[in-house]
N, C-alpha and C positions, 0 to 999 in steps of 0.2 A: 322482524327482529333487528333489533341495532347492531351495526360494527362495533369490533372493540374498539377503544380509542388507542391512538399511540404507545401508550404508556397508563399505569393507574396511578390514580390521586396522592398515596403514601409513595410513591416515588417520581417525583414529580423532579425536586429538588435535585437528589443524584442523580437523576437523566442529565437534567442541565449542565451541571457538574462537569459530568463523565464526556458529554456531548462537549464539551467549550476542548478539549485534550485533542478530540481529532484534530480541531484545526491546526493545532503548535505540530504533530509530526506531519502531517501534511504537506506545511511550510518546510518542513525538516527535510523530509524527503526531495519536495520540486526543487528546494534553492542549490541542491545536488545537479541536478540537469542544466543549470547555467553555470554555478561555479566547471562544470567539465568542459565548457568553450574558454570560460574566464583564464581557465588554468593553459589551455594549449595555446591562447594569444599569449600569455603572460611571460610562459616557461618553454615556452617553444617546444611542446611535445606532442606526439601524437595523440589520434583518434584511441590506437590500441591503450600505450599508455596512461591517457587520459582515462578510460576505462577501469582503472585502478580505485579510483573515488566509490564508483559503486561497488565494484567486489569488496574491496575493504568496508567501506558502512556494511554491507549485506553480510558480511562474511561473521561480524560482529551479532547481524542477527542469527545465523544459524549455529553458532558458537554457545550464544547464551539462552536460546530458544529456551531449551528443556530443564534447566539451571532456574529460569523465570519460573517456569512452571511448577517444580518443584517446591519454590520460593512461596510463588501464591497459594498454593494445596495448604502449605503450612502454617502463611500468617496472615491469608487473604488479599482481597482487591487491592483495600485501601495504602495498603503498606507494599503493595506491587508497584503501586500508581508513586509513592514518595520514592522509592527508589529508583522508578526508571527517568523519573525529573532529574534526578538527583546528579545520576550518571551522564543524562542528558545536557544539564548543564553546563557539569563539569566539561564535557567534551568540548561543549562551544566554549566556555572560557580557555582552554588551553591552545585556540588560536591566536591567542595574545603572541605565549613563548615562542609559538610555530612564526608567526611572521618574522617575528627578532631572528628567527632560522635563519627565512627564505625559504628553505629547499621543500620540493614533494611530498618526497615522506615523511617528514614530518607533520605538516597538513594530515595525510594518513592513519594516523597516530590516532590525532585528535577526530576524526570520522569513523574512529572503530568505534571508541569511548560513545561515540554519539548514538553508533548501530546500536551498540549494546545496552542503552538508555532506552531507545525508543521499544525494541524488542520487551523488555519491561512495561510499557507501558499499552501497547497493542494485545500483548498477554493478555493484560488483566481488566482491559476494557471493553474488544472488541467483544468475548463470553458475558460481560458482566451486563451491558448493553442488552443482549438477547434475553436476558432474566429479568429487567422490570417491567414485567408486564403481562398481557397473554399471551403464549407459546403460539397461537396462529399469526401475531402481527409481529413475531421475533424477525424476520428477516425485513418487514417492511422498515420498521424501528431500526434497526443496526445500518438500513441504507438511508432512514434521514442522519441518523450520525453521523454517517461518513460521506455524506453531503458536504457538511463541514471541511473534513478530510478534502474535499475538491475546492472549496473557497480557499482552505487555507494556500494548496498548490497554485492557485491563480496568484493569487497575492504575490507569494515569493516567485515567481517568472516576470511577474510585470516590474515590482519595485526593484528586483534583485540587477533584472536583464538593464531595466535603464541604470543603475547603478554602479553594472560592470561594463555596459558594453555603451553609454553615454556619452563617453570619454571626458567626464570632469573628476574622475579618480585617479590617487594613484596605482602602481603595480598589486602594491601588497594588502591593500587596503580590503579583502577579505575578512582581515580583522574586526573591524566596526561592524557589519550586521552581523559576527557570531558574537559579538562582547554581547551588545544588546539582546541579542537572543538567551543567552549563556545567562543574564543578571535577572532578564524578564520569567524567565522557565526557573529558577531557582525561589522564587519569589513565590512562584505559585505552588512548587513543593512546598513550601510553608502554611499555605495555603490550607493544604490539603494532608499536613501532616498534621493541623488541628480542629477539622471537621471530622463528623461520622456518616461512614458511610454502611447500610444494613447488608450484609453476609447475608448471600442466598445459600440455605442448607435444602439438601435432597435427601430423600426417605432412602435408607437403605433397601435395597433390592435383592435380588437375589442374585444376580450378579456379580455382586460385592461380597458375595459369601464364595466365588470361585477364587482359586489357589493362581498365584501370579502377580504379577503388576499391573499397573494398569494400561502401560504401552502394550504391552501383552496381548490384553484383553481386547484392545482396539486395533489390532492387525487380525487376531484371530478369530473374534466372533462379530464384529463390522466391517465387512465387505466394500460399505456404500461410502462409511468414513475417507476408508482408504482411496479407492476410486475421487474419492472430492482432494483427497490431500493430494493427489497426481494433479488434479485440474486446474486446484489454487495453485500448485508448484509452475503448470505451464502458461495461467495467465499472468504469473507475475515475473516471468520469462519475457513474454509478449510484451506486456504494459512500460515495464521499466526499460528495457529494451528501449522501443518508439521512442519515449522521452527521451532519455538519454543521447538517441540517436540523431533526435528529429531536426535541432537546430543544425548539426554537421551536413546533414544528408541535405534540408535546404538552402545552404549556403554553397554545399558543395554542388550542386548542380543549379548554381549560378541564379538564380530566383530573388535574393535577399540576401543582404545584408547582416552580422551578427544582432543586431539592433531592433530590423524589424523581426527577423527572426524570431528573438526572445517575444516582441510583441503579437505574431501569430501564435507564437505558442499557446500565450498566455490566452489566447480566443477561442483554441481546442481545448483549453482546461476549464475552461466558461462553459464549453458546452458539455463537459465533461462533472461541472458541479450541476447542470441543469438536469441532466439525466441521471443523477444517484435523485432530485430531487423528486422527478418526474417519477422514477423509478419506484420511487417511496411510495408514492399516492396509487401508481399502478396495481402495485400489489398487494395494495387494499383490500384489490378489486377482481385481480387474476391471481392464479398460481403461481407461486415462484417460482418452478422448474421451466413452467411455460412461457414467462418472462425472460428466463435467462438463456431457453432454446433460440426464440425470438432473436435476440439480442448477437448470441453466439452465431447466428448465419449471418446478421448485418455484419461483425469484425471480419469473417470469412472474406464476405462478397470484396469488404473495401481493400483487403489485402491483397487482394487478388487481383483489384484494380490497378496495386500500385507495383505489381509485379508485373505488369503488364504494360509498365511504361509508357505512358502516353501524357507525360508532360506535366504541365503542372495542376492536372487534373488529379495527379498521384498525391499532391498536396492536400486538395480538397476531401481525397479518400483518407486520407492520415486524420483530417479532423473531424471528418464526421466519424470515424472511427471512436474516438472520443467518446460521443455520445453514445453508441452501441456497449463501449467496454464499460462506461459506469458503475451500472450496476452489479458486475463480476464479482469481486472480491466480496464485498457486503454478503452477497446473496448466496454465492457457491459455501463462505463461511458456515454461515446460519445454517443452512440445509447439510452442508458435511456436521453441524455438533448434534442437529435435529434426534434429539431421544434419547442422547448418551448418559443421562443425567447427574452421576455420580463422578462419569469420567470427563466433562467438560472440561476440565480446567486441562489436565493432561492433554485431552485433545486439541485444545487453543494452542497449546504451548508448540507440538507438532505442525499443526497450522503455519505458526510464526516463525517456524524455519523457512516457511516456502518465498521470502524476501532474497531469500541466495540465489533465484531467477535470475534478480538483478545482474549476477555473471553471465548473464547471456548476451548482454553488451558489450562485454571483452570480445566474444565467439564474432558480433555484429561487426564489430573493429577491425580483428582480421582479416576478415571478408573483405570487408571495405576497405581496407588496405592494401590488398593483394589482388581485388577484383575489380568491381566499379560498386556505386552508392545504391543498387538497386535489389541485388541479389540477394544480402542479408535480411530483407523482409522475407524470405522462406522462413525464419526463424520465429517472429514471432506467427506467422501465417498457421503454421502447426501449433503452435500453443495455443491458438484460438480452435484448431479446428477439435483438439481433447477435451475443449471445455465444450463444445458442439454435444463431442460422443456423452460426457457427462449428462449434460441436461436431457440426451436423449433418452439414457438408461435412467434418470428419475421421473421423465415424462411417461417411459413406459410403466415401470411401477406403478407409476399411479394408478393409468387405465386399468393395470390388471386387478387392481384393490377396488375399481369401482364396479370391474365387473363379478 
């Protein structure tokens, strides 16, 4: 008997589509983790302060999370997707006004605007992605999308890092990669504000004949949901974290340079687009829960490595980490919406709060501000090790449905 393929034939096109968007919040997101060095050489502020950038974008996602979701239940994918460009944009062009600032928060401002764009458009694609196709290759399909998702983040550490930390810029010059971002992203909302894309509808159920909401319904009669939306809340705890963290803590224990820095990074997010790739074709082949137990002990062991101080070996465990957490978000996704069918979009929307991890980085700041550069890896260490307990309780299930 044959594999499904990727995706089927009548949706071929909006795959492509939908797939080309990972890469823009990708970039979105990584060019976040160098602007947060950019800004402390710049403006002379700390690690903790600097931490501000992501709670603010993140803060934009869990703000407007269920606002998206509401949005897309009622006027669908495609009109999710234009306005979180839209938002998205706009954000990046109001870096213009922000440099004629100068000052912080106003930068801030214009990164909520961004959160708030992107959160629309991970809504409505990260679900929409698991829908073209067969429901058995839903998680493998949504980790080659977000494949992309790690190409795009390479890109913005390599171009961004040599372009702030170079030194042939000047101070405020953050401006020019968001203008170009800000005019390119607005372009493709146009894009896409005059294509069609096909609205997946699901049979009513019975379900959907119970009295409530449908946040409701997904606290109280799925268990396994909610268990995933704790796991996604702590790997992207973990995930954002590390980045966020990775070029201070490397510089800060004297190894590299801001420079090369950004250029290591960019070779942990290398292996980090290799393994959503890898990750795709694996689970062709194996289970996803089995995949992502696998996976969840590799993040374990390297964090443990690097709590264990032993030089710049802690380094080498940061990036093969990488490769381990890939396939996390993609996959814990898929498998938290697996069955919901009526309630997916509400259930995305929930999902997509779980970017306010990203404040875990403040927590990481702290620490390392007040302790030494090592200790704050307890942090995401535990959000690796919930996605652990996760995969564990869907690997058991399985067994018990096979016996």
């Amino acid at each position: 008997m044959n594999k499904p393929g990727l995706t089927n034939k009548q949706y071929v096109v909006p795959f492509v589509l939908i797939t080309s968007l990972f890469f823009l919040w990708g970039f979105a997101r990584a060019i976040l983790d160098v602007l947060n060095k950019h800004f402390q050489n710049t403006l002379d502020i700390s690690i903790t302060e600097s931490s501000l950038i992501q709670v603010t974008t993140y803060l934009g996602y869990f703000l407007t999370a269920i606002p998206a979701g509401w949005f897309i239940n009622r006027h669908g994918y495609r009109l999710g997707v234009v306005v979180g460009l839209m938002l998205f944009g706009l954000g990046s062009l109001l870096f213009i006004p922000c440099a004629a600032m100068n000052t912080f928060y106003a930068f801030l401002g214009a990164l909520f605007v961004i959160g708030c764009g992107l959160v629309f458009l991970e809504t409505a694609a990260n679900p929409y992605v698991t829908e073209l196709g067969e429901r058995a290759t839903a998680t493998s399909r949504l980790n080659f999308s977000q494949s992309f998702n790690g190409l795009g983040s390479l890109f913005a550490t390599f171009v961004m890092g040599q372009f702030f930390f170079g030194g042939h810029v000047a101070d405020n010059h953050a401006v020019i990669p968001y203008t170009v971002l800000g005019i390119l992203v607005l372009i493709i909302a146009l894009v896409f504000s005059r294509v069609s894309l096909p609205e997946i509808r699901h049979e009513e159920t019975e379900e959907d004949k119970i009295k409530g909401t449908r946040i409701m319904k997904l606290f109280r009669r799925h268990p396994m949901f909610v268990f995933g939306l704790l796991a996604l809340l702590a790997y992207e705890v973990a995930e954002i974290s590390i980045n966020s963290y990775f070029i201070n803590f490397v510089t800060g224990q004297g190894w590299l340079n801001d420079n090369m820095a950004s250029i290591v990074l960019t070779v942990a997010l290398a292996f980090f687009m290799v393994g959503r790739f890898v990750g795709s074709w694996v689970m062709r082949r194996v289970r996803a829960e089995k995949t992502l137990l696998v996976c969840a002990m590799g993040s374990v062991g390297c964090m443990v490595c690097v709590l264990l101080d032993i030089g710049r070996v802690s380094m080498i465990a940061i990036c093969c980490n990488y490769l381990f957490e890939a396939i996390m978000f993609p996959t814990i996704f898929s498998l938290a919406l697996d069955g919901l069918g009526n309630l997916k979009k509400s259930a995305a929307s929930l999902l997509m709060m779980t970017p306010i991890g990203g404040c875990g980085f403040l927590l990481m700041g702290l620490i390392a501000d007040g302790s030494n550069l090592v200790i704050p890896f307890l942090i995401p260490f535990f959000g690796y090790f919930i996605v652990l307990l996760f995969a564990s309780e869907l690997t058991r299930k399985h067994r018990e449905v096979k016996v």
